[in-house]
N, CA, C and O atoms as a DFTB+ gen file, in Angstrom:
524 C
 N C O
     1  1     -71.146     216.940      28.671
     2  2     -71.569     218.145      29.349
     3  2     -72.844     218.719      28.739
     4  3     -73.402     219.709      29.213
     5  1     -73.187     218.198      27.895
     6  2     -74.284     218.779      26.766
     7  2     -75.938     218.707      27.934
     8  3     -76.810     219.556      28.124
     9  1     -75.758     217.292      28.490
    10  2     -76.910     216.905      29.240
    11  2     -76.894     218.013      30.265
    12  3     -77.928     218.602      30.581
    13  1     -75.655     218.307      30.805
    14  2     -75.949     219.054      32.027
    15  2     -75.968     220.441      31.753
    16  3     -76.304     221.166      32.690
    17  1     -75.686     220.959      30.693
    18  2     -75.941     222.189      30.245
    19  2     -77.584     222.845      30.057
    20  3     -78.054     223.955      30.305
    21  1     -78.184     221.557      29.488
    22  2     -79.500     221.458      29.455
    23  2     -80.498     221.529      30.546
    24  3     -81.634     222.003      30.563
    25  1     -79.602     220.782      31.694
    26  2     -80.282     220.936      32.319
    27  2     -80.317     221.766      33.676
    28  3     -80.873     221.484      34.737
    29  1     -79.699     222.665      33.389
    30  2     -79.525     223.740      34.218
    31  2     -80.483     224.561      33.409
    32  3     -81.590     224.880      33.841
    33  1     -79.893     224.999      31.862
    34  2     -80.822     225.844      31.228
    35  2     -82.121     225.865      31.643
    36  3     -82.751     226.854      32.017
    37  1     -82.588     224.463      31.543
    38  2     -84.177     224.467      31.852
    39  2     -84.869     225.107      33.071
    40  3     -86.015     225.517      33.260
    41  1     -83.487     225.028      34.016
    42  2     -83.830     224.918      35.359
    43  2     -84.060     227.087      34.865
    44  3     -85.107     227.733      34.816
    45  1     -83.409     227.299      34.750
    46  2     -82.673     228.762      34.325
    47  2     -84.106     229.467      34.046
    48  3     -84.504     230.294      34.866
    49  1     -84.827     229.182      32.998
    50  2     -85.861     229.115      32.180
    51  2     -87.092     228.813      32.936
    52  3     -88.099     229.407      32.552
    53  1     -87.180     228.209      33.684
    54  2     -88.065     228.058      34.488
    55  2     -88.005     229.213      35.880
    56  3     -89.064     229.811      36.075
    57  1     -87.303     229.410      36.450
    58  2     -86.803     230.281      37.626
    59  2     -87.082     231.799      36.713
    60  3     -87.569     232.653      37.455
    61  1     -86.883     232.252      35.369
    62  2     -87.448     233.374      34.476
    63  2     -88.371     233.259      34.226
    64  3     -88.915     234.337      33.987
    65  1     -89.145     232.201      34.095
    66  2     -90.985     232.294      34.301
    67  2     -91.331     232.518      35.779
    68  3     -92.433     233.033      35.966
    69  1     -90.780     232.301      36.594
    70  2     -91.713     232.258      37.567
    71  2     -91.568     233.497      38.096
    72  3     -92.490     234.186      38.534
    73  1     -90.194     233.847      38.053
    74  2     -90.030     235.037      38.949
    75  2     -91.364     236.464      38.562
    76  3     -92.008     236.944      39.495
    77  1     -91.532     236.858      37.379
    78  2     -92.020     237.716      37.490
    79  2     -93.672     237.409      38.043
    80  3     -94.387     238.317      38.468
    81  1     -94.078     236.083      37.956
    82  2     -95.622     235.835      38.395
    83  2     -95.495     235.958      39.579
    84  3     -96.407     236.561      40.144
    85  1     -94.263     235.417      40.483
    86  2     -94.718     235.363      42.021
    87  2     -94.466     237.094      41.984
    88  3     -95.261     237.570      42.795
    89  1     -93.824     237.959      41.475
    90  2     -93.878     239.030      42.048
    91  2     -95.121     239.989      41.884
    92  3     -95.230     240.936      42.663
    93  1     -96.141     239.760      40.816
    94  2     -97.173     240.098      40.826
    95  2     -98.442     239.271      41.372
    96  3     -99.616     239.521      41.101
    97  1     -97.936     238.167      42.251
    98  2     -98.782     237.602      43.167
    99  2     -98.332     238.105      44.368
   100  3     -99.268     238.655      44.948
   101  1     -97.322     238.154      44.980
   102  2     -97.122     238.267      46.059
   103  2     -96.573     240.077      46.918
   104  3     -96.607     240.524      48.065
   105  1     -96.189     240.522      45.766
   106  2     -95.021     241.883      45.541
   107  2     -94.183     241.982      46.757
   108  3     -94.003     242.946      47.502
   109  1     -93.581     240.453      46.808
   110  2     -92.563     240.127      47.483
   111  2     -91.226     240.781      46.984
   112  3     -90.793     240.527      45.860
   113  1     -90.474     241.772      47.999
   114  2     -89.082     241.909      47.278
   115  2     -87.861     241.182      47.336
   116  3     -86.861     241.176      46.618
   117  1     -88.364     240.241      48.925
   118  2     -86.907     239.665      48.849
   119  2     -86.923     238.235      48.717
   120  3     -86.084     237.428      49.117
   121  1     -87.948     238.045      48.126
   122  2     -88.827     236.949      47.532
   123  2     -88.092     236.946      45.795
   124  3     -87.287     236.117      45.371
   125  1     -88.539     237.861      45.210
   126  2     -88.453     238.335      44.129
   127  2     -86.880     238.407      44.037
   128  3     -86.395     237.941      43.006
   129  1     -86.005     238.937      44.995
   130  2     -84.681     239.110      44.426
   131  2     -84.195     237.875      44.594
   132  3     -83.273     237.496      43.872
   133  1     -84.671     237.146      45.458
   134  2     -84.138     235.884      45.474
   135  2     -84.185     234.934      44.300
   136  3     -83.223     234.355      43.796
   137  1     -85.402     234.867      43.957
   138  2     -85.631     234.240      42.678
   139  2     -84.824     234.608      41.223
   140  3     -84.615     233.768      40.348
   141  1     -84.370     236.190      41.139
   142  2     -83.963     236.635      40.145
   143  2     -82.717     236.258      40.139
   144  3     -82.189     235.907      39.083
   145  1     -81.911     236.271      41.547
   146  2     -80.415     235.172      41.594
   147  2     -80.209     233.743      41.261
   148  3     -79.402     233.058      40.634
   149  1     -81.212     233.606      41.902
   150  2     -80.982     232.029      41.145
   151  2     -81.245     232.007      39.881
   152  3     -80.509     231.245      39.253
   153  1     -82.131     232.636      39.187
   154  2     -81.936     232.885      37.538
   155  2     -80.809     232.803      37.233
   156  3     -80.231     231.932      36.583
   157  1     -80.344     233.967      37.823
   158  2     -78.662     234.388      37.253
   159  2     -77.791     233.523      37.741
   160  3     -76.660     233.793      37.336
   161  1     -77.831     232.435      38.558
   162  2     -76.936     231.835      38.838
   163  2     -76.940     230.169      37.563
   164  3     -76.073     229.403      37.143
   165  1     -78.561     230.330      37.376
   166  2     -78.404     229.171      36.603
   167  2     -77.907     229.325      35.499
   168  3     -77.237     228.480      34.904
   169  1     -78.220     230.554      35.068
   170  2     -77.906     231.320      33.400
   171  2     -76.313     231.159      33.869
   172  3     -75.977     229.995      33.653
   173  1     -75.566     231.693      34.259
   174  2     -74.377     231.754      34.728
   175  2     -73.933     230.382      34.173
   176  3     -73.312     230.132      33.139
   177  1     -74.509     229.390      35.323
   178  2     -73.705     228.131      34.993
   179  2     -73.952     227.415      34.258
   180  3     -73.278     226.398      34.100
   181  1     -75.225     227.758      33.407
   182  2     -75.209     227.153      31.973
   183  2     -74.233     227.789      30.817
   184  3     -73.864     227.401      29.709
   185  1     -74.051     228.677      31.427
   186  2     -73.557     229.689      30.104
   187  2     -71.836     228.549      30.385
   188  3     -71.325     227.816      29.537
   189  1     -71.443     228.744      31.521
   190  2     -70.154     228.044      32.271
   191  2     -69.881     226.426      31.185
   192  3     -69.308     226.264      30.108
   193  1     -70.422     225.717      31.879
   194  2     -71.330     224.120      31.124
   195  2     -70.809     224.178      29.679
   196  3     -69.889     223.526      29.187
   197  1     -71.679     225.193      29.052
   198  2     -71.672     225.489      27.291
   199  2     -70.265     225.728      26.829
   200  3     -69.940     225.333      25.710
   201  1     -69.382     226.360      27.626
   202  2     -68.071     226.758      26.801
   203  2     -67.385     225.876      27.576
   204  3     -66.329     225.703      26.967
   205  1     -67.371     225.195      28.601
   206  2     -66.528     224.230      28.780
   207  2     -67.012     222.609      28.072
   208  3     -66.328     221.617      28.324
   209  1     -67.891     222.548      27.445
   210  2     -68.579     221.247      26.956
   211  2     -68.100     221.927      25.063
   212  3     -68.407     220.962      24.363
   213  1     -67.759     222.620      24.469
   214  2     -67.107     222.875      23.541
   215  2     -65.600     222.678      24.029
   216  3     -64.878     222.519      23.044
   217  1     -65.117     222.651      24.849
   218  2     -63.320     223.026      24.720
   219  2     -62.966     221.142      24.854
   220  3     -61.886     220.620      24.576
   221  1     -64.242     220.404      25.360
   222  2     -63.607     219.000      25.580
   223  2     -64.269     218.197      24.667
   224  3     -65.475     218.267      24.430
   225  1     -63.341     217.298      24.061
   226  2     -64.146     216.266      23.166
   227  2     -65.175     215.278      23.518
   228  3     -65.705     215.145      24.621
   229  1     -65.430     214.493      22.279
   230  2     -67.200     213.831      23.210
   231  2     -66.560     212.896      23.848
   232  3     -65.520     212.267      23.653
   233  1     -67.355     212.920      24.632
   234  2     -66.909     211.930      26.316
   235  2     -67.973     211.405      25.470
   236  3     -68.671     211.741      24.514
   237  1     -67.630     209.720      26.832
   238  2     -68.785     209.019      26.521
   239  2     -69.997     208.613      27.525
   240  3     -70.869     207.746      27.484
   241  1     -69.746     209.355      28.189
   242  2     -71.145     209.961      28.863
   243  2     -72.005     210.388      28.080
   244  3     -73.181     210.110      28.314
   245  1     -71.680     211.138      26.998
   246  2     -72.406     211.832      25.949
   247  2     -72.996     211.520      24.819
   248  3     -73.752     212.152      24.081
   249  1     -72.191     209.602      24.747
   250  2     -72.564     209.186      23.621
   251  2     -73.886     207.861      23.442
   252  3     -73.507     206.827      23.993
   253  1     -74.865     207.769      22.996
   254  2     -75.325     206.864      23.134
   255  2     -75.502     205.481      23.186
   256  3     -76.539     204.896      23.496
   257  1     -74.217     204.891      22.802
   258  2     -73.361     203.566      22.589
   259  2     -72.221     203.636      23.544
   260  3     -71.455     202.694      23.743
   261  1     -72.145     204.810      24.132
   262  2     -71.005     204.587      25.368
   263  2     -71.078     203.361      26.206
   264  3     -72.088     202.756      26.564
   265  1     -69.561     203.047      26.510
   266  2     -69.296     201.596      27.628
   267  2     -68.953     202.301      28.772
   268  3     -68.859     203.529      28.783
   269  1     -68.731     201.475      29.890
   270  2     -68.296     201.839      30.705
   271  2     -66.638     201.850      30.638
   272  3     -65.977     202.805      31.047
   273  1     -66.234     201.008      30.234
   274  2     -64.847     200.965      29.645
   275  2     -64.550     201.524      28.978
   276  3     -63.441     201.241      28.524
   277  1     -65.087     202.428      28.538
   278  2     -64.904     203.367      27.244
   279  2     -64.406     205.291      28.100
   280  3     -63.910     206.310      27.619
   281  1     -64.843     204.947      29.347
   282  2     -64.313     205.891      30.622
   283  2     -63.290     205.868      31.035
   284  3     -62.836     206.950      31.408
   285  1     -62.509     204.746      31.159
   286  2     -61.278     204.166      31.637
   287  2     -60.435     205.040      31.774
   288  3     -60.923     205.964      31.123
   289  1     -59.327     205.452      32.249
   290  2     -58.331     206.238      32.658
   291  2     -58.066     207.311      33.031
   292  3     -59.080     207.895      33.414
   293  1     -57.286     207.816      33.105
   294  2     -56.671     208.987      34.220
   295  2     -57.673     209.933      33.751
   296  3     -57.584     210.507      32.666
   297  1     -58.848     210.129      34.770
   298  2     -59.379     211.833      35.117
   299  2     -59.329     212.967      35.141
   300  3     -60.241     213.750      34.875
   301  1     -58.112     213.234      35.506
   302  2     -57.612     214.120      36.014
   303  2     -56.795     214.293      36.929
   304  3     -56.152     213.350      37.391
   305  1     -56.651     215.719      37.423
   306  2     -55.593     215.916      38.816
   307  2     -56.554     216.200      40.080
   308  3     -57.491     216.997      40.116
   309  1     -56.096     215.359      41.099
   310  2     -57.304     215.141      42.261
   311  2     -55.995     215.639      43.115
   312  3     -54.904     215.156      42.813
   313  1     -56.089     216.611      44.191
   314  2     -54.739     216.836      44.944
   315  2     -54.964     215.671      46.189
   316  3     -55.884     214.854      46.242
   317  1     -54.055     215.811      46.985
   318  2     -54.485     214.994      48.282
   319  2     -54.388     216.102      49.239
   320  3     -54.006     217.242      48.972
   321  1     -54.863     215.551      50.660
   322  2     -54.973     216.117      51.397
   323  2     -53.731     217.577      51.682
   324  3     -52.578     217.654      51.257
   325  1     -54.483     218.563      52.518
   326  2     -53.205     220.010      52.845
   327  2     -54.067     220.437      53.654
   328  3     -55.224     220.035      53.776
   329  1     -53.483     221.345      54.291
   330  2     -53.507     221.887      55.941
   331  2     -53.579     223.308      55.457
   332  3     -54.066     224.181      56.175
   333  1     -52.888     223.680      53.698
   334  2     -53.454     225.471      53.958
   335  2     -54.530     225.607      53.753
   336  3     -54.734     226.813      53.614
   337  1     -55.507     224.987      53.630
   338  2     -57.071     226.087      53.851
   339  2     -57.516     226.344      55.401
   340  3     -58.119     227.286      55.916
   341  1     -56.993     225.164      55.929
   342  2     -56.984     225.372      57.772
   343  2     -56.250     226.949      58.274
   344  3     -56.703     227.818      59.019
   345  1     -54.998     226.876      57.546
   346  2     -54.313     227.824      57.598
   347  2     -54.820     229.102      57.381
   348  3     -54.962     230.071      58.127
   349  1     -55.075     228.896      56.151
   350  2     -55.788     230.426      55.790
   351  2     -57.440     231.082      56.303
   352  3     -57.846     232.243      56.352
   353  1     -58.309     229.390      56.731
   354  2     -59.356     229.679      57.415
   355  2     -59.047     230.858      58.896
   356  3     -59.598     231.889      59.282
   357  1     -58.009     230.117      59.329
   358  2     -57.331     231.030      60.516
   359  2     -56.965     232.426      59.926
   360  3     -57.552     233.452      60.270
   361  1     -56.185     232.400      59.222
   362  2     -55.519     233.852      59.048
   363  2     -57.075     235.051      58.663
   364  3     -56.969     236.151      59.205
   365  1     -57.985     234.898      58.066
   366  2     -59.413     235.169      58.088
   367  2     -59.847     235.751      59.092
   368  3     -60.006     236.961      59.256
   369  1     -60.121     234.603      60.040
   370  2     -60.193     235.003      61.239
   371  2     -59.628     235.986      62.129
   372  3     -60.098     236.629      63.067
   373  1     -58.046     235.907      61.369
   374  2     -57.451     236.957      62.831
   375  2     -57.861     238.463      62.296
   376  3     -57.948     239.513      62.931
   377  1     -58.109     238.151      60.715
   378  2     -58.334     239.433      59.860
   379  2     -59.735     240.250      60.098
   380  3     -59.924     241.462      59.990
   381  1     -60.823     239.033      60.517
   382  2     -62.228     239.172      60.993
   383  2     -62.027     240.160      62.741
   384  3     -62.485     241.196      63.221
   385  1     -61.275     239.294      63.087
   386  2     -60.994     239.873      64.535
   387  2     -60.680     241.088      64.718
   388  3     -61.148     241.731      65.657
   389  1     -59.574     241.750      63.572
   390  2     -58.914     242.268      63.773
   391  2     -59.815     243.898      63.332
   392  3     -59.492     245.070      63.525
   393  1     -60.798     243.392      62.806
   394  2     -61.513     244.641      62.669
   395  2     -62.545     244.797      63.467
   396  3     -63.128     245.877      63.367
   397  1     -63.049     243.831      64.438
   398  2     -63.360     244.093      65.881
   399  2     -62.345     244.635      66.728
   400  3     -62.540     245.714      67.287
   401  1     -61.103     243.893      66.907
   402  2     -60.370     244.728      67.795
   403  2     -59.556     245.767      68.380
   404  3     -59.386     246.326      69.464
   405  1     -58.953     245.791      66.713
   406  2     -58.240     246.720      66.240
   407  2     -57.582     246.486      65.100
   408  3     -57.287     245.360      64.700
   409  1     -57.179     248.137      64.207
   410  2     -56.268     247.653      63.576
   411  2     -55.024     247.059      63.071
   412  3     -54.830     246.625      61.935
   413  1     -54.034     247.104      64.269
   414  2     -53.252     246.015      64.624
   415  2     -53.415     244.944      64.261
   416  3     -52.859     244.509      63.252
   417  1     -54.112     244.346      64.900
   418  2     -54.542     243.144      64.648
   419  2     -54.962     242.569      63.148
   420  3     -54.559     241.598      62.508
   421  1     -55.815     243.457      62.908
   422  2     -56.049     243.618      61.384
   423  2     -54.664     243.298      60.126
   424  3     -54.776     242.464      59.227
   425  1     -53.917     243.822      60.258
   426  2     -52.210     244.204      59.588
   427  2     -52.147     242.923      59.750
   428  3     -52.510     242.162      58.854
   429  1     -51.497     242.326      61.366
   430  2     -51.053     240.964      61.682
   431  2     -51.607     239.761      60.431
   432  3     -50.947     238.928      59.810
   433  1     -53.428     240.161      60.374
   434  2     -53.853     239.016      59.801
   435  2     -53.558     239.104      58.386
   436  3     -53.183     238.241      57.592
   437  1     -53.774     240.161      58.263
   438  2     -53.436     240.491      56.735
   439  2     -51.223     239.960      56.090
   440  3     -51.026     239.793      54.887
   441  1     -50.432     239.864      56.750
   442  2     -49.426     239.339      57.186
   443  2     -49.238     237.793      56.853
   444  3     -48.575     237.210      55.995
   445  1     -50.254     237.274      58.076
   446  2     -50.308     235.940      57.809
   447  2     -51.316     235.478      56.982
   448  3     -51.339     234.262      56.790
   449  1     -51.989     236.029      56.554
   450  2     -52.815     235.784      55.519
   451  2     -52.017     235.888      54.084
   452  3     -52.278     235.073      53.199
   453  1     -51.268     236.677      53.931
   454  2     -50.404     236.952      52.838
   455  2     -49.465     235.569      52.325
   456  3     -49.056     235.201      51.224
   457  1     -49.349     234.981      53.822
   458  2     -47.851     233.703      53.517
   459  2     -48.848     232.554      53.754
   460  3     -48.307     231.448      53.746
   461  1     -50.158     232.556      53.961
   462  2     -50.753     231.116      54.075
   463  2     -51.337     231.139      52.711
   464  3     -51.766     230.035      52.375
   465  1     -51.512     232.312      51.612
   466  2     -52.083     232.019      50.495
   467  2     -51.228     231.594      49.586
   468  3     -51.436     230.802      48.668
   469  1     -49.979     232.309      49.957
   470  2     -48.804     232.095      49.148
   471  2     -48.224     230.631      49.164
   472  3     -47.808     230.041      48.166
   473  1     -48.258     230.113      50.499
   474  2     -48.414     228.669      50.940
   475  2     -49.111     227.403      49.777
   476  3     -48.691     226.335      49.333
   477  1     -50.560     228.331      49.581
   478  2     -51.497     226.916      49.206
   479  2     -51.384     227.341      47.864
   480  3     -51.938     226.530      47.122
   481  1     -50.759     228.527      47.114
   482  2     -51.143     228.513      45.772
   483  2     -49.882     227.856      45.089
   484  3     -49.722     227.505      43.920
   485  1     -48.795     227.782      46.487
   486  2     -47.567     227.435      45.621
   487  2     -46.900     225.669      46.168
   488  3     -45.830     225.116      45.915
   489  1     -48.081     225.224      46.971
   490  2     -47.937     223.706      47.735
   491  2     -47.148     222.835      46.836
   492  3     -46.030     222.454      47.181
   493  1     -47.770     222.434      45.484
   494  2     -47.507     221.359      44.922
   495  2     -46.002     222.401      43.774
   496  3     -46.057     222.345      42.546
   497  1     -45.400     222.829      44.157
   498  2     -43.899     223.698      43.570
   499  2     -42.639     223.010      44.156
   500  3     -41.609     222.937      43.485
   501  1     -42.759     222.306      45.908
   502  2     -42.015     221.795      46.780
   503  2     -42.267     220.693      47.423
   504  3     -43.336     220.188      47.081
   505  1     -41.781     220.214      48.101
   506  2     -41.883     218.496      48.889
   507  2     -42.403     217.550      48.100
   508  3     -42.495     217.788      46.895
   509  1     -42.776     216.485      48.549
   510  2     -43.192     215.592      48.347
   511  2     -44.601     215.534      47.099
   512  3     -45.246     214.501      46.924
   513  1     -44.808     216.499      46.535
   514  2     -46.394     216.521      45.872
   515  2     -45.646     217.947      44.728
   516  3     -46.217     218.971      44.352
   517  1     -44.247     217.489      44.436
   518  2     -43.839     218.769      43.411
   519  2     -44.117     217.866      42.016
   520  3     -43.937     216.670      41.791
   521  1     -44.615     218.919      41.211
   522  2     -44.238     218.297      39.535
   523  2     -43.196     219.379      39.300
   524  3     -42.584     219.424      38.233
């Protein structure tokens, strides 16, 4: 993670030089705020990068004598496919709607929005995909 920490930083570092020149070239504001987010987004995810590249030991991505075999085994947890983000994309919606149409409607989504989150945070607890 060390490489990619770096290289966001740079990116980070660069997006803080520029921002303040284009704003005294251009005295663009939404020019300028734009640029200052992506600062903060790179700073952000370098900062992110840095404390998660301390909590894991050296990979060998990282090492200069790394093999490819030296990668070998279980990754991680990859889920498989599920239907609640469909679910909850909907329940959104009725919640979006519902403050066009009314508040009724609103409640409803908020309702089913309540049991489709509860759904996907608690998927792998039951059936077939329980630990």
């Amino acid at each position: 993670m060390k490489a990619e920490t770096w290289t966001i930083a740079i990116c980070g570092i660069f997006f803080a030089a520029v921002t303040p020149v284009y704003w005294l070239m251009t005295e663009d504001p939404t020019g300028t705020t734009a640029l200052t987010m992506t600062t903060l987004l790179a700073a952000l995810l370098s900062f992110y990068l840095a404390v998660v590249a301390k909590q894991i030991p050296d990979r060998p991505e990282d090492s200069k004598s790394g093999e490819i075999a030296d990668g070998a085994g279980e990754q991680g947890f990859f889920p498989p496919y599920s239907w609640w983000p469909l679910f909850c994309a909907s329940a959104l919606a009725v919640i979006v709607l519902g403050v066009v149409f009314g508040w009724w409607l609103f409640i409803i989504g908020l309702g089913i929005g309540a049991v489709t989150v509860c759904g996907w945070i608690f998927e792998y607890y039951r059936g077939i995909h329980a630990h």
